[in-house]
C-alpha positions as CSV (number, residue, x, y, z in Angstrom):
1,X,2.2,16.5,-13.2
2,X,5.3,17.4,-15.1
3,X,6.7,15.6,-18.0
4,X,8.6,12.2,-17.3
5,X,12.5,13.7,-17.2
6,X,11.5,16.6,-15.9
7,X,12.6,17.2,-12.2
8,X,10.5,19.9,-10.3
9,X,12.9,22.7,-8.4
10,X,10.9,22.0,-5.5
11,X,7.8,19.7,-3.8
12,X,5.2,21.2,-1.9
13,X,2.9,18.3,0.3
14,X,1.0,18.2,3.6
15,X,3.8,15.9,6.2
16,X,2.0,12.7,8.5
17,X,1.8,15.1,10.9
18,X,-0.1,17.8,9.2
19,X,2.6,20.7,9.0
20,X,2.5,22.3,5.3
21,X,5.8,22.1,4.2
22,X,8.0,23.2,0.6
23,X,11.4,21.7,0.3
24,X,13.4,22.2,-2.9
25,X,14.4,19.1,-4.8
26,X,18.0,18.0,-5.5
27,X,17.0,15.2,-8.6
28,X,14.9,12.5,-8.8
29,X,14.9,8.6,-10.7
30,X,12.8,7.8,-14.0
31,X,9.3,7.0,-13.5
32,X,8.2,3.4,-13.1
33,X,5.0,1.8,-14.1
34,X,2.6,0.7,-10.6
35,X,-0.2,-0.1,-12.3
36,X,-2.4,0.9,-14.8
37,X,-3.2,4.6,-13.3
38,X,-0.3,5.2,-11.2
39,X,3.6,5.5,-11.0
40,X,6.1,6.3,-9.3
41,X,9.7,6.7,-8.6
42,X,12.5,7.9,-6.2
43,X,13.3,11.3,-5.5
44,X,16.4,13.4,-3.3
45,X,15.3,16.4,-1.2
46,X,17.2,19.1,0.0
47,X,17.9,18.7,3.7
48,X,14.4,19.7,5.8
49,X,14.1,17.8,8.8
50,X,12.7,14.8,7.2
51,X,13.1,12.0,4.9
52,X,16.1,12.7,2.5
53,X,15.0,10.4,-0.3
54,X,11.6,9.8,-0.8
55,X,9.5,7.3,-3.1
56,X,6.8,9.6,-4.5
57,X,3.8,7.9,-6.2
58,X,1.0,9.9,-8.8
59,X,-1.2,9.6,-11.5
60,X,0.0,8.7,-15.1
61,X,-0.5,11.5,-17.4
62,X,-3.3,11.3,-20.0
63,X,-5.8,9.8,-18.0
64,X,-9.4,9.7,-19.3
65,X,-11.9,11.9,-16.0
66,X,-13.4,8.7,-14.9
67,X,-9.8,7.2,-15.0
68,X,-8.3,9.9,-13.2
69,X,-11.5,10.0,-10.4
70,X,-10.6,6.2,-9.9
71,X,-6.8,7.4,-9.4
72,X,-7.3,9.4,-7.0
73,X,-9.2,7.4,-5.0
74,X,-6.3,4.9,-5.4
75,X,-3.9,7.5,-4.0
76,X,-6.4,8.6,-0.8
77,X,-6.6,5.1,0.2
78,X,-2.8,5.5,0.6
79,X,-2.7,8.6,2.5
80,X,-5.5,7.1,4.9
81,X,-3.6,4.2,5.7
82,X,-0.5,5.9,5.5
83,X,-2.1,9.0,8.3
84,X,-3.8,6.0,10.7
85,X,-0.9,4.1,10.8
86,X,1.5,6.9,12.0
87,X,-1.0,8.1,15.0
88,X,-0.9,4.3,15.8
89,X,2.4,4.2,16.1
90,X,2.8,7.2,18.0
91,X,0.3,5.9,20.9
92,X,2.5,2.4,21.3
93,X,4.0,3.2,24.7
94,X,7.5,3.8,24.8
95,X,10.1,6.4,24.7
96,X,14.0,6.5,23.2
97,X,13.1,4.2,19.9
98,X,11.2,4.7,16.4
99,X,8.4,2.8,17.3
100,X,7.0,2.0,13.8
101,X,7.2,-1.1,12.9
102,X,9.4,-2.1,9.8
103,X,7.0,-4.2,7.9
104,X,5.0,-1.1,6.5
105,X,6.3,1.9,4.6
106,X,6.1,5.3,6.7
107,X,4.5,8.4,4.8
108,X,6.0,11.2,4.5
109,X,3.5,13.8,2.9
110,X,0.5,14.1,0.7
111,X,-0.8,16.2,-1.6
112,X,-4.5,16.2,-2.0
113,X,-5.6,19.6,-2.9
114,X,-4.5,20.1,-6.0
115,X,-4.6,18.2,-9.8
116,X,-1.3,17.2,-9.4
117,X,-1.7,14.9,-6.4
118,X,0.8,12.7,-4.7
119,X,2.0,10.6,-1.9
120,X,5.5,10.3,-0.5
121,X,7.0,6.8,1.5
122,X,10.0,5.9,2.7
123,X,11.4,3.8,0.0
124,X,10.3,0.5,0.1
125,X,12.7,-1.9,1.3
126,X,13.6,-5.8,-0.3
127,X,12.4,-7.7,-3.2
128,X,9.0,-9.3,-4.0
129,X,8.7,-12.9,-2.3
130,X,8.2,-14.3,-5.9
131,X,11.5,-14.3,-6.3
132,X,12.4,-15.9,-3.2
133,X,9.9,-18.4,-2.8
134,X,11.0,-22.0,-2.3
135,X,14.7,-20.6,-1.2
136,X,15.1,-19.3,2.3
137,X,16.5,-21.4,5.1
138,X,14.4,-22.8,7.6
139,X,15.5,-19.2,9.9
140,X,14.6,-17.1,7.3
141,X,11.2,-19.2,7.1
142,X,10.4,-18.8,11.2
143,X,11.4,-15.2,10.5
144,X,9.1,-14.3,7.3
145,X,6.2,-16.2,9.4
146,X,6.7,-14.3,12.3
147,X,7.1,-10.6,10.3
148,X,4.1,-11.2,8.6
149,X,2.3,-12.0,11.4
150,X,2.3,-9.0,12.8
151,X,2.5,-6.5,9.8
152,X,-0.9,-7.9,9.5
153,X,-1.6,-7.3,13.2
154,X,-0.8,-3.2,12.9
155,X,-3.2,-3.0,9.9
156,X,-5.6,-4.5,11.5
157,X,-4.6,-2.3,14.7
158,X,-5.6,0.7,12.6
159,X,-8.5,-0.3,11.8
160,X,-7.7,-1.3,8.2
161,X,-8.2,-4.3,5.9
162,X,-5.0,-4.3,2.8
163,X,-7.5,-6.5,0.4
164,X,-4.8,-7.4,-1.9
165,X,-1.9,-9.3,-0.6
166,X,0.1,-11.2,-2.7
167,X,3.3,-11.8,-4.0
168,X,3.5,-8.6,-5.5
169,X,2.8,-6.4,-2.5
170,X,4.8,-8.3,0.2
171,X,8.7,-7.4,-0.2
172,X,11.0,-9.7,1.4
173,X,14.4,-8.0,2.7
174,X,16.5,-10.6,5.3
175,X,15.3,-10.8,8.0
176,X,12.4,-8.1,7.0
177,X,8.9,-8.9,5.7
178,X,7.8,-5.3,4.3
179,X,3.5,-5.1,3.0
180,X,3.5,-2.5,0.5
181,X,0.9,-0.7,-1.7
182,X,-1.9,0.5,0.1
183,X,-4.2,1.6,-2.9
184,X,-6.5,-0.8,-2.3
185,X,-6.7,-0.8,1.5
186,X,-10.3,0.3,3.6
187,X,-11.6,0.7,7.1
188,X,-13.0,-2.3,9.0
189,X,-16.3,-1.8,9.4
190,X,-17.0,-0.7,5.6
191,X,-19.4,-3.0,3.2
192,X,-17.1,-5.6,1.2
193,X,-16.6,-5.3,-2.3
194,X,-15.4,-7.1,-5.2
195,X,-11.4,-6.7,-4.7
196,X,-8.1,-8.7,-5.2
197,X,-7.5,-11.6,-8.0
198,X,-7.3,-15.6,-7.6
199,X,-6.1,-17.2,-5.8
200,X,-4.6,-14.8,-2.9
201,X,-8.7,-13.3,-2.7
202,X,-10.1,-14.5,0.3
203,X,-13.8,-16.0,-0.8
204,X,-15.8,-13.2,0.7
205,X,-14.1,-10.2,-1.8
206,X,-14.9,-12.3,-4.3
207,X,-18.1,-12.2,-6.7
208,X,-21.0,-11.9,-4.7
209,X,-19.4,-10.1,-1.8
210,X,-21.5,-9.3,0.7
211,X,-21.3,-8.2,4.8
212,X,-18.4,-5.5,6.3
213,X,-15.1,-5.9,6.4
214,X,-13.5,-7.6,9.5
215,X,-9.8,-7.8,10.5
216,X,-9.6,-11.3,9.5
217,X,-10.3,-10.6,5.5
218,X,-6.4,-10.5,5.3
219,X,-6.1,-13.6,7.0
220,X,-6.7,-15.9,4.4
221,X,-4.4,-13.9,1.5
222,X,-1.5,-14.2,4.7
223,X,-2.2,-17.9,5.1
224,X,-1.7,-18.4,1.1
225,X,1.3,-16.0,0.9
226,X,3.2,-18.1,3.8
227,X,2.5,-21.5,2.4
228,X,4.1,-20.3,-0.9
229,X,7.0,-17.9,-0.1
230,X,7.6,-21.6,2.7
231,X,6.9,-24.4,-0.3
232,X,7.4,-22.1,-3.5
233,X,4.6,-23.8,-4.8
234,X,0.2,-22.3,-4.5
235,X,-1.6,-23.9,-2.1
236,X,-4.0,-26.4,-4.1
237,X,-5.4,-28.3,-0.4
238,X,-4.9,-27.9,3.0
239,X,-3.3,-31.0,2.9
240,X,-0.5,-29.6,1.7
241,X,0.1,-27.7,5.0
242,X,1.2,-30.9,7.3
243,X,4.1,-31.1,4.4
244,X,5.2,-28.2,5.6
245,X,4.8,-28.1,9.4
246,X,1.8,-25.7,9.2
247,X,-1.3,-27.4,9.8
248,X,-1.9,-26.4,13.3
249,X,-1.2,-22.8,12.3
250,X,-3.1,-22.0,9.6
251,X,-5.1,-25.2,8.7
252,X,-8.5,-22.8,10.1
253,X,-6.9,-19.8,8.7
254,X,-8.2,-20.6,5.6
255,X,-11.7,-21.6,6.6
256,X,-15.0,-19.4,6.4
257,X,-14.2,-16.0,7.5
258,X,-17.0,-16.1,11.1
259,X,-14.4,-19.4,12.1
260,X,-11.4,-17.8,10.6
261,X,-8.4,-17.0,13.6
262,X,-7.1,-13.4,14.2
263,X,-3.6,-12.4,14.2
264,X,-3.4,-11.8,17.8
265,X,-4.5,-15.6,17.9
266,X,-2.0,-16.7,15.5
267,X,0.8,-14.6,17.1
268,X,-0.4,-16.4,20.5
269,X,-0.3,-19.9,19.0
270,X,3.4,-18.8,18.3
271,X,3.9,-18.0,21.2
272,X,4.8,-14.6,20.7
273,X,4.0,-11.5,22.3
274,X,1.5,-9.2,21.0
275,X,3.4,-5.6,20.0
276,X,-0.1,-4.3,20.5
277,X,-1.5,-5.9,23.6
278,X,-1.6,-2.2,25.3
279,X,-4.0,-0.5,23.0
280,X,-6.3,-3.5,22.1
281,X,-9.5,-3.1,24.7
282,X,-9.9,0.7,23.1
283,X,-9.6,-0.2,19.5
284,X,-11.8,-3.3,20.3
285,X,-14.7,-1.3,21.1
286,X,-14.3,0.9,18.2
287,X,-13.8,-2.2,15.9
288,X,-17.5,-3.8,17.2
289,X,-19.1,-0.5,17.3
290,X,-18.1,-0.1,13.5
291,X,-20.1,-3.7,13.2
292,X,-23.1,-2.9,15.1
293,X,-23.3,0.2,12.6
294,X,-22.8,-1.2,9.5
295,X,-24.8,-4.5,10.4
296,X,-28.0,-2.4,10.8
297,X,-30.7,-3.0,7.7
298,X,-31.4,-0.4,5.7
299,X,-35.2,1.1,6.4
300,X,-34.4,-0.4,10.3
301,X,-35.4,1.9,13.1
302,X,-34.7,0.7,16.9
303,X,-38.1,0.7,18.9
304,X,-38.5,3.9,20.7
305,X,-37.8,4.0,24.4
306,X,-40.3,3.6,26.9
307,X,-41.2,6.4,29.1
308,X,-43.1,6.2,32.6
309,X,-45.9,8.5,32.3
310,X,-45.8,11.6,34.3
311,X,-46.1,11.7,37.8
312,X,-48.5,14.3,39.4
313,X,-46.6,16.6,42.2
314,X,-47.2,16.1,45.4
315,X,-49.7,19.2,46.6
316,X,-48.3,22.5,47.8
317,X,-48.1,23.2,51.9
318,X,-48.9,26.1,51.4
319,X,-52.5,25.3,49.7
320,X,-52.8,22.2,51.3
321,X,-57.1,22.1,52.3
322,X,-56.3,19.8,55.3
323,X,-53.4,22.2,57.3
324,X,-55.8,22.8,60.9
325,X,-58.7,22.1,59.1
326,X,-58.9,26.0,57.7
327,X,-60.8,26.6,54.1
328,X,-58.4,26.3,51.0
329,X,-58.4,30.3,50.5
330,X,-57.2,30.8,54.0
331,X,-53.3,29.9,52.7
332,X,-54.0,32.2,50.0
333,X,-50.3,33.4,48.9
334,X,-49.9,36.8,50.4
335,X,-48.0,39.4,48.5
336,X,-47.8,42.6,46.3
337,X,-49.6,41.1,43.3
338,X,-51.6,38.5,45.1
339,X,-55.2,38.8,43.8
340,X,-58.1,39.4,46.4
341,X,-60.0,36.6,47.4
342,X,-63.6,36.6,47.2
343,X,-65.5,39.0,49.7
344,X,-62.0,40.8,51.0
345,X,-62.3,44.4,50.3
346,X,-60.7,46.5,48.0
347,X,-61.1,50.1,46.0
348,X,-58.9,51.7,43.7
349,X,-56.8,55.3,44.0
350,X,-55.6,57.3,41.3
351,X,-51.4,57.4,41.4
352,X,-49.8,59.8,38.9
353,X,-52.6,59.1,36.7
354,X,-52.1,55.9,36.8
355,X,-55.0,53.4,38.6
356,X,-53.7,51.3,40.9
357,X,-55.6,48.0,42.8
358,X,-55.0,48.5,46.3
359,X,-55.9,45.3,48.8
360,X,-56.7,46.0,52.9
361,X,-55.3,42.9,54.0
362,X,-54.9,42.6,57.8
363,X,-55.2,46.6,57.8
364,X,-52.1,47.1,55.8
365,X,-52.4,48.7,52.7
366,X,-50.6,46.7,49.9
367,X,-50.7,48.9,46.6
368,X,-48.5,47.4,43.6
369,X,-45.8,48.7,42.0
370,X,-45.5,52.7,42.3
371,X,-48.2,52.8,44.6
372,X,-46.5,51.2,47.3
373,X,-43.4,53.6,47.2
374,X,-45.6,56.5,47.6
375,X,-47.4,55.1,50.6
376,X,-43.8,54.7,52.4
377,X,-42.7,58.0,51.7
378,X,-45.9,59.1,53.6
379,X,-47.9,60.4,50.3
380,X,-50.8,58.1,49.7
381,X,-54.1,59.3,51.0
382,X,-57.5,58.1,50.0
């Protein structure tokens, strides 16, 4: 990557729709600090047919390999949930509007295929609720509620889990809720692991993590982050929540993951339409398949399938011992390379040098194959 002042003449990245792209550079911002491997920091393109200013994100430099291995698995995790949440977006039904929602940032382009690999977003958009917690107005409260709701619905929509909400990664813009940083996001279905920090965790990433990921790991982080941004104080017990009107939201919300509500639920007990509603039975079935894989033991082998033995065929007509009471050979198959029966006459005449076994049958002569042409053209003889 270049040094930090340095502004590249131009970008060359992947776009979310998979078009390879190069679009010169007009300046770009200082870089800022995301966490210990990565940074990032705003940058102006040249007019291309996309995104004018764009929030590009990288490694820092001087990364040990193991480091820089870990990075980049930091910066694919974006472009994953970056990638799935675009086609989801595209599949909502509708037509005249940008249909992705507001509460995620939109990528741009990747670049994955070489050392110097990035990810460009739409700029993020508001502030971290840290810094508003305990002040908005009882609006700006539904609102937030409502916002996060169902940012948390479209991840887990596309089939990802974020793992590490907190105030630090939910940005609050009036009336916007935006979830940011996806570096540490994962697909449903995928074995837990150790992830996230007290006390916005959910107990299951926690030590000792153990099952798949389900759409309801964010749940309990969600829960958390609405009781503080709403209160401006952590949750210490849930009955804390009736203080604040949110008991018979999210009392079960923060309960043991198998009893834990979905969003779809909680958007329901709001009484609030489901954005998603359309696409649900078909991601559904993808969602439990992903279960049924990843819940299967390791050294586990279904039972084999039981098959009927086979069935004998029913005998032939045409050899059938009981047809007018004749003898089996009597429905002998008759035909150029039928072979004679026992006691039926037969010799053998020389063809072009070539023996050929001749049957009477019936008083027809049926030699095989070049004697019979010869017979039909009147030149066998015995």
């Amino acid at each position: 990557m270049t040094e930090p002042d340095e502004v590249p003449s131009h970008l060359t990245f992947r776009s979310a729709r998979g078009d390879d792209v190069t679009v010169a550079v007009d300046a770009a911002g200082p870089w800022e600090p995301v966490n210990q491997l990565m940074r990032a920091r705003l940058v102006r393109l040249e007019p291309w047919g996309g995104a004018s200013t764009v929030r590009m994100t990288a490694l820092v430099e001087q990364l040990s390999p193991s480091a820089r291995a870990r990075g980049y698995e930091l910066l694919d995790n974006e472009i994953l949930a970056g990638v799935r949440l675009a086609r989801l977006a595209e599949r909502v039904p509708g037509s005249g509007r940008d249909k992705y929602p507001r509460q995620l940032p939109r990528l741009v382009g990747y670049q994955a295929f070489t050392l110097d690999q990035f990810v460009l977003l739409q700029p993020y958009e508001g502030v971290p609720v840290d810094t508003v917690a305990g002040t908005l107005v009882r609006e700006e409260q539904q609102r937030f509620i409502e916002q996060m709701i169902v940012g948390v619905r479209w991840v887990g929509e596309a089939g990802l889990a974020h793992r590490t909400l907190s105030p630090r990664t939910v940005l609050w813009s009036s009336p916007h809720v935006q979830i940011v940083d996806f570096s540490h996001a994962t697909l449903i279905g995928t074995p837990r692991q150790v992830v996230g920090s007290l006390p916005w965790a959910a107990p299951e990433q926690r030590d000792g993590a153990s099952g798949v990921v389900t759409d309801r790991d964010d749940v309990w982080a969600m829960a958390r982050l609405i009781c503080y941004v709403i209160s401006g104080f952590e949750l210490t017990n849930r009955t804390q929540l009736d203080q604040y009107h949110l008991s018979e939201l999210l009392n079960d919300a923060l309960g043991p993951v198998e009893s834990r509500p979905d969003s779809r639920e909680l958007l329901r007990r709001l009484r609030l339409p489901d954005p998603l509603s359309r696409l649900q039975s078909g991601n559904e079935a993808l969602r439990r398949g992903r279960e049924q894989f990843f819940a299967v033991k390791p050294g586990y082998l279904p039972p084999p399938p039981q098959v009927p033995p086979p069935q004998a065929p029913p005998p032939s007509p045409l050899v059938s011992p009981l047809d007018a009471g004749q003898p089996a050979n009597s429905h002998r198959p008759r035909g150029p390379r039928a072979m004679p029966a026992a006691g039926e006459p037969h010799h053998v005449v020389d063809v072009t040098d070539q023996e050929v076994d001749v049957r009477d049958v019936d008083g027809w002569r049926e030699p095989d194959r070049r004697g019979w042409w010869r017979r039909k053209k009147g030149l066998d003889h015995d």
